[in-house]
C-alpha positions as CSV (number, residue, x, y, z in Angstrom):
1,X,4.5,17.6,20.3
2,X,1.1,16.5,21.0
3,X,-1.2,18.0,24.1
4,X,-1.3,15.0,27.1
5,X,-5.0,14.3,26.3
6,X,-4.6,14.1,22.8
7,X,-1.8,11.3,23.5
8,X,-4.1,9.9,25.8
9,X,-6.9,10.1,23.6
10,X,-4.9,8.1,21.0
11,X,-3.5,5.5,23.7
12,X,-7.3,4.5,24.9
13,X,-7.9,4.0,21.0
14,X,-5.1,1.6,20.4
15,X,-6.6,-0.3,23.6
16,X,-9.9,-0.4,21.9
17,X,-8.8,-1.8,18.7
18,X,-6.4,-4.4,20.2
19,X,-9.6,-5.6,21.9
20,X,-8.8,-4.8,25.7
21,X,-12.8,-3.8,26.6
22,X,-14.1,-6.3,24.2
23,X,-15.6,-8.6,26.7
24,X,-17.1,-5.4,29.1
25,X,-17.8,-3.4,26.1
26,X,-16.9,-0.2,27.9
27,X,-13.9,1.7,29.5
28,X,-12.4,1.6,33.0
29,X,-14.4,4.4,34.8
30,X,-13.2,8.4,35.0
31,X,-11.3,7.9,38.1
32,X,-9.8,4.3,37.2
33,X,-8.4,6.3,34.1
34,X,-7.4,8.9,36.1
35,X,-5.3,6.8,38.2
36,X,-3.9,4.7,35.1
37,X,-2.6,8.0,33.3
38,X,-1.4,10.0,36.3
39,X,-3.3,13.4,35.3
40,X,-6.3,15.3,36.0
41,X,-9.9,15.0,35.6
42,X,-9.8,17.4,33.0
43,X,-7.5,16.1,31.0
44,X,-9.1,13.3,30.8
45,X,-12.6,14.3,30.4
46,X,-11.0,16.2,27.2
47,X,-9.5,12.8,25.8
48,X,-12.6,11.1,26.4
49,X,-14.7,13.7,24.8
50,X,-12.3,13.4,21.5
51,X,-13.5,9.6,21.2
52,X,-17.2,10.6,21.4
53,X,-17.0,13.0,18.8
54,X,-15.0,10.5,16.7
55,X,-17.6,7.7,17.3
56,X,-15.7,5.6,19.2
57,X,-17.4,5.5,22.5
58,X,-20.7,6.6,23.9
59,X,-21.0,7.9,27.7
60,X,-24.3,6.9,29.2
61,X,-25.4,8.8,32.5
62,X,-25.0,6.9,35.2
63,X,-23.7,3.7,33.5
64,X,-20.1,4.9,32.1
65,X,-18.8,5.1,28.7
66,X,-19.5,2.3,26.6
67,X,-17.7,1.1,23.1
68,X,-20.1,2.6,20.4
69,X,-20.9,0.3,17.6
70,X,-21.6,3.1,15.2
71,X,-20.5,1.9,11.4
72,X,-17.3,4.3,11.1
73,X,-14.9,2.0,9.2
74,X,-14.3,3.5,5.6
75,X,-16.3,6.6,6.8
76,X,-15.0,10.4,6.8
77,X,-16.0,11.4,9.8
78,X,-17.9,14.8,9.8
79,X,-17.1,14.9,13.8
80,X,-14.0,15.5,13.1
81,X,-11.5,16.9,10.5
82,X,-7.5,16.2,10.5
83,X,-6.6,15.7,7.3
84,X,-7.6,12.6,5.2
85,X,-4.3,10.7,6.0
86,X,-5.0,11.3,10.2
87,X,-9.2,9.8,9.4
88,X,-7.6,6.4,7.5
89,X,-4.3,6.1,9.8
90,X,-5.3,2.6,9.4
91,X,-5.3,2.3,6.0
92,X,-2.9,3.2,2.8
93,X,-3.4,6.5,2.2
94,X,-1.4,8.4,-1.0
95,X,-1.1,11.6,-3.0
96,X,0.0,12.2,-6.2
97,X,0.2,15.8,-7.4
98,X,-1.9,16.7,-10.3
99,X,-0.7,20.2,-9.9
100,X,1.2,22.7,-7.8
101,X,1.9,26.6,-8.2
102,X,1.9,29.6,-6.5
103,X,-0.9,32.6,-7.6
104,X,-2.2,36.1,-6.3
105,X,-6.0,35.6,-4.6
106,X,-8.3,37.2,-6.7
107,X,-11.9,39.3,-5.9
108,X,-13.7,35.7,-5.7
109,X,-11.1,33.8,-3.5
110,X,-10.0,36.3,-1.3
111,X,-13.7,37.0,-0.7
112,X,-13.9,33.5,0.8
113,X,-10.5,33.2,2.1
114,X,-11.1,36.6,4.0
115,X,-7.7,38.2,2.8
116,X,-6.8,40.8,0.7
117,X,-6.7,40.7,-3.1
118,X,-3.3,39.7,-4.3
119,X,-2.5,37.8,-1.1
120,X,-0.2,34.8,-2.2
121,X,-1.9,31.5,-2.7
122,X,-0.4,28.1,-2.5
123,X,-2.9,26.1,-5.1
124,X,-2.5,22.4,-5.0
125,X,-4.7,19.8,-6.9
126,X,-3.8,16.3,-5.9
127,X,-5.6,12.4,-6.3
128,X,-5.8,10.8,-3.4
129,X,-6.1,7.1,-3.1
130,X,-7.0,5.1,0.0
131,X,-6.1,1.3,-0.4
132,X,-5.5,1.9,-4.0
133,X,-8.6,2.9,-4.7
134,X,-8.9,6.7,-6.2
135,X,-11.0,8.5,-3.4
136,X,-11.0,11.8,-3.9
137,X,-9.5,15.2,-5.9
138,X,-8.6,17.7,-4.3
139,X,-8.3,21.6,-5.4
140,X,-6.6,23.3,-2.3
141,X,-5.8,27.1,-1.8
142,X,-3.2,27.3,1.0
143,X,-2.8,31.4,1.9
144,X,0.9,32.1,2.1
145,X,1.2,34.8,4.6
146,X,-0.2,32.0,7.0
147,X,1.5,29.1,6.0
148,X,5.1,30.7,4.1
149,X,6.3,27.2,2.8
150,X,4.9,24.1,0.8
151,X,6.5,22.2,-2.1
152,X,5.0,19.4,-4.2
153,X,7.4,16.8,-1.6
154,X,5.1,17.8,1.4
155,X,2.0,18.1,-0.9
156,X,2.6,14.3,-1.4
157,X,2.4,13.4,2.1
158,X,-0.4,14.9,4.5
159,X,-0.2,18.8,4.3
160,X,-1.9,19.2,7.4
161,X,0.5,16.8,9.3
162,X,3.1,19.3,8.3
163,X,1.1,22.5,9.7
164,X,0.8,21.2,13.2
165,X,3.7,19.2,13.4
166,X,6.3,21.1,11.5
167,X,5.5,24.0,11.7
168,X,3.3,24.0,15.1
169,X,-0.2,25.3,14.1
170,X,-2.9,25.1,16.0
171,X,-6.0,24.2,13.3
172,X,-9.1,24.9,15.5
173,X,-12.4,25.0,13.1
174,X,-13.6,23.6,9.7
175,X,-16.6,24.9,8.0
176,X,-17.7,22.1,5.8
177,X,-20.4,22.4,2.9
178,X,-21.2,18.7,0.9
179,X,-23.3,18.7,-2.2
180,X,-24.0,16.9,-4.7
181,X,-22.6,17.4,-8.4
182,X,-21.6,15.6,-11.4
183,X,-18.1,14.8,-12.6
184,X,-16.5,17.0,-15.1
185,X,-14.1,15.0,-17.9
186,X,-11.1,16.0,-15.8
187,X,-12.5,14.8,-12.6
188,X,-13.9,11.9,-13.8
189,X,-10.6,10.8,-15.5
190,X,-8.5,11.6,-12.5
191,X,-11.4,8.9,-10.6
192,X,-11.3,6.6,-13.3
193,X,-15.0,7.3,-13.5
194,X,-17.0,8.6,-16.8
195,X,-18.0,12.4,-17.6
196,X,-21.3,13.2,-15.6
197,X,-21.5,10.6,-13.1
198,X,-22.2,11.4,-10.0
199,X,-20.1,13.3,-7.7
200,X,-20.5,13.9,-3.8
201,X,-18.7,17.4,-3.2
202,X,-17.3,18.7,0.4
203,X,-16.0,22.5,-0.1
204,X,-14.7,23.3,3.4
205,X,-12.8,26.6,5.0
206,X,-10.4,25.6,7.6
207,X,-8.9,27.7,10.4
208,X,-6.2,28.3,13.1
209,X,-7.5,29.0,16.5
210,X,-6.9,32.4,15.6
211,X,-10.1,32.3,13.3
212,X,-7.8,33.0,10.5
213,X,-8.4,31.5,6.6
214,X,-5.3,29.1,6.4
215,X,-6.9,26.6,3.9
216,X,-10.2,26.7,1.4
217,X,-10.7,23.7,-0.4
218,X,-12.9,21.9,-2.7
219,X,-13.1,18.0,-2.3
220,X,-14.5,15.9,-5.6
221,X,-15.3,12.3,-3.7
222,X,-15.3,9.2,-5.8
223,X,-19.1,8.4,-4.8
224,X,-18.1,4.9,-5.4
225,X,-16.1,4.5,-2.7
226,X,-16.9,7.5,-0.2
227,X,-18.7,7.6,3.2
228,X,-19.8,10.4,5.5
229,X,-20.9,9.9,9.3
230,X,-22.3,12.4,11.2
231,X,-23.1,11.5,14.9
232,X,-26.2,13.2,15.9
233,X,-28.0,13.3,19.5
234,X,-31.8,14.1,20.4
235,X,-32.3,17.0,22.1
């Protein structure tokens, strides 16, 4: 089940899209919220504070918390990280399994996955496709001592929906690293792209709240198709 702010994080949203502050082009203030959702400050201020991370609003000091028009439609968001299928929950989103087995972490991997060598290691390679369009491969090392059960079914839905709803993990960090590459002749056929185009690559180490390794994948974007926003302030 989803933490109170989180739901009401995901409530303002929906309000936001279905155009309820178009005309003021901001939200009801703290303590109108407050009253609307029966909970505490904090548990608001912690919903709120997911929508400025995502983009969706901006708070300005001593004005309120206004509806940012930041350009985040068709954009992974590098605010945030939930999964591909949570980022377009308004769009089509599919996997298709390119290749699924279970192997022993060697020197290299378990280097970066911070286990030991030999540690079992869910490896799935899927094709994404957002709309239709082929988006992105993925090569993902899942370590099983952390997460004891995957099978190609889940691997074509959302993976990390099944961590923290299914089996009720808390993901708390992602360290993300994006380059730029070219497409080898598998990539590029998976992407219905040629050998050596361009290639816009996101290798990224997620974690539970623990700090522990769970997930260490290597993204290969269509750079056709793919958008990163990162939300910066001056300081």
């Amino acid at each position: 089940m989803s933490t109170k702010y989180k739901v009401i994080s995901e409530s303002i949203e929906n309000d936001i899209k279905s155009g309820k502050y178009r005309e003021t082009g901001k939200l009801p203030t703290e303590d109108e919220l407050i009253r609307q959702y029966r909970v505490s400050r904090n548990t608001i201020r912690k919903a709120v504070d997911i929508l400025v991370k995502r983009g969706i609003i901006m708070p300005i000091q001593g004005s309120g918390m206004f509806l940012r028009k930041a350009p985040t439609d068709g954009c992974v968001n590098l605010e945030v990280f939930h999964g591909l299928t949570a980022g377009f929950s308004d769009r089509k989103v599919e996997a298709q399994v390119v290749d699924f087995k279970l192997l022993e972490a060697d020197a290299q991997l378990a280097e970066v996955m911070e286990c030991a060598v030999g540690t079992p290691v869910y490896h799935v390679q899927r094709l994404r496709l957002v709309d239709g369009k082929r988006f992105v491969v993925e090569y993902s090392y899942f370590n099983k001592d952390v997460i004891p059960y995957l099978s190609v079914e889940i691997a074509r839905g959302s993976i990390y929906r099944y961590i923290t709803e299914d089996l009720k993990k808390q993901i708390g960090y992602v360290d993300r690293v994006i380059e730029a590459g070219r497409l080898s002749k598998h990539d590029a056929e998976l992407l219905g792209l040629e050998e050596g185009d361009p290639a816009l690559i996101s290798i990224n180490r997620a974690m539970l709240k623990s700090g522990v390794i769970f997930d260490y994948s290597i993204d290969i974007h269509n750079y056709k198709h793919t958008k990163f926003l990162k939300l910066s302030n001056f300081v």
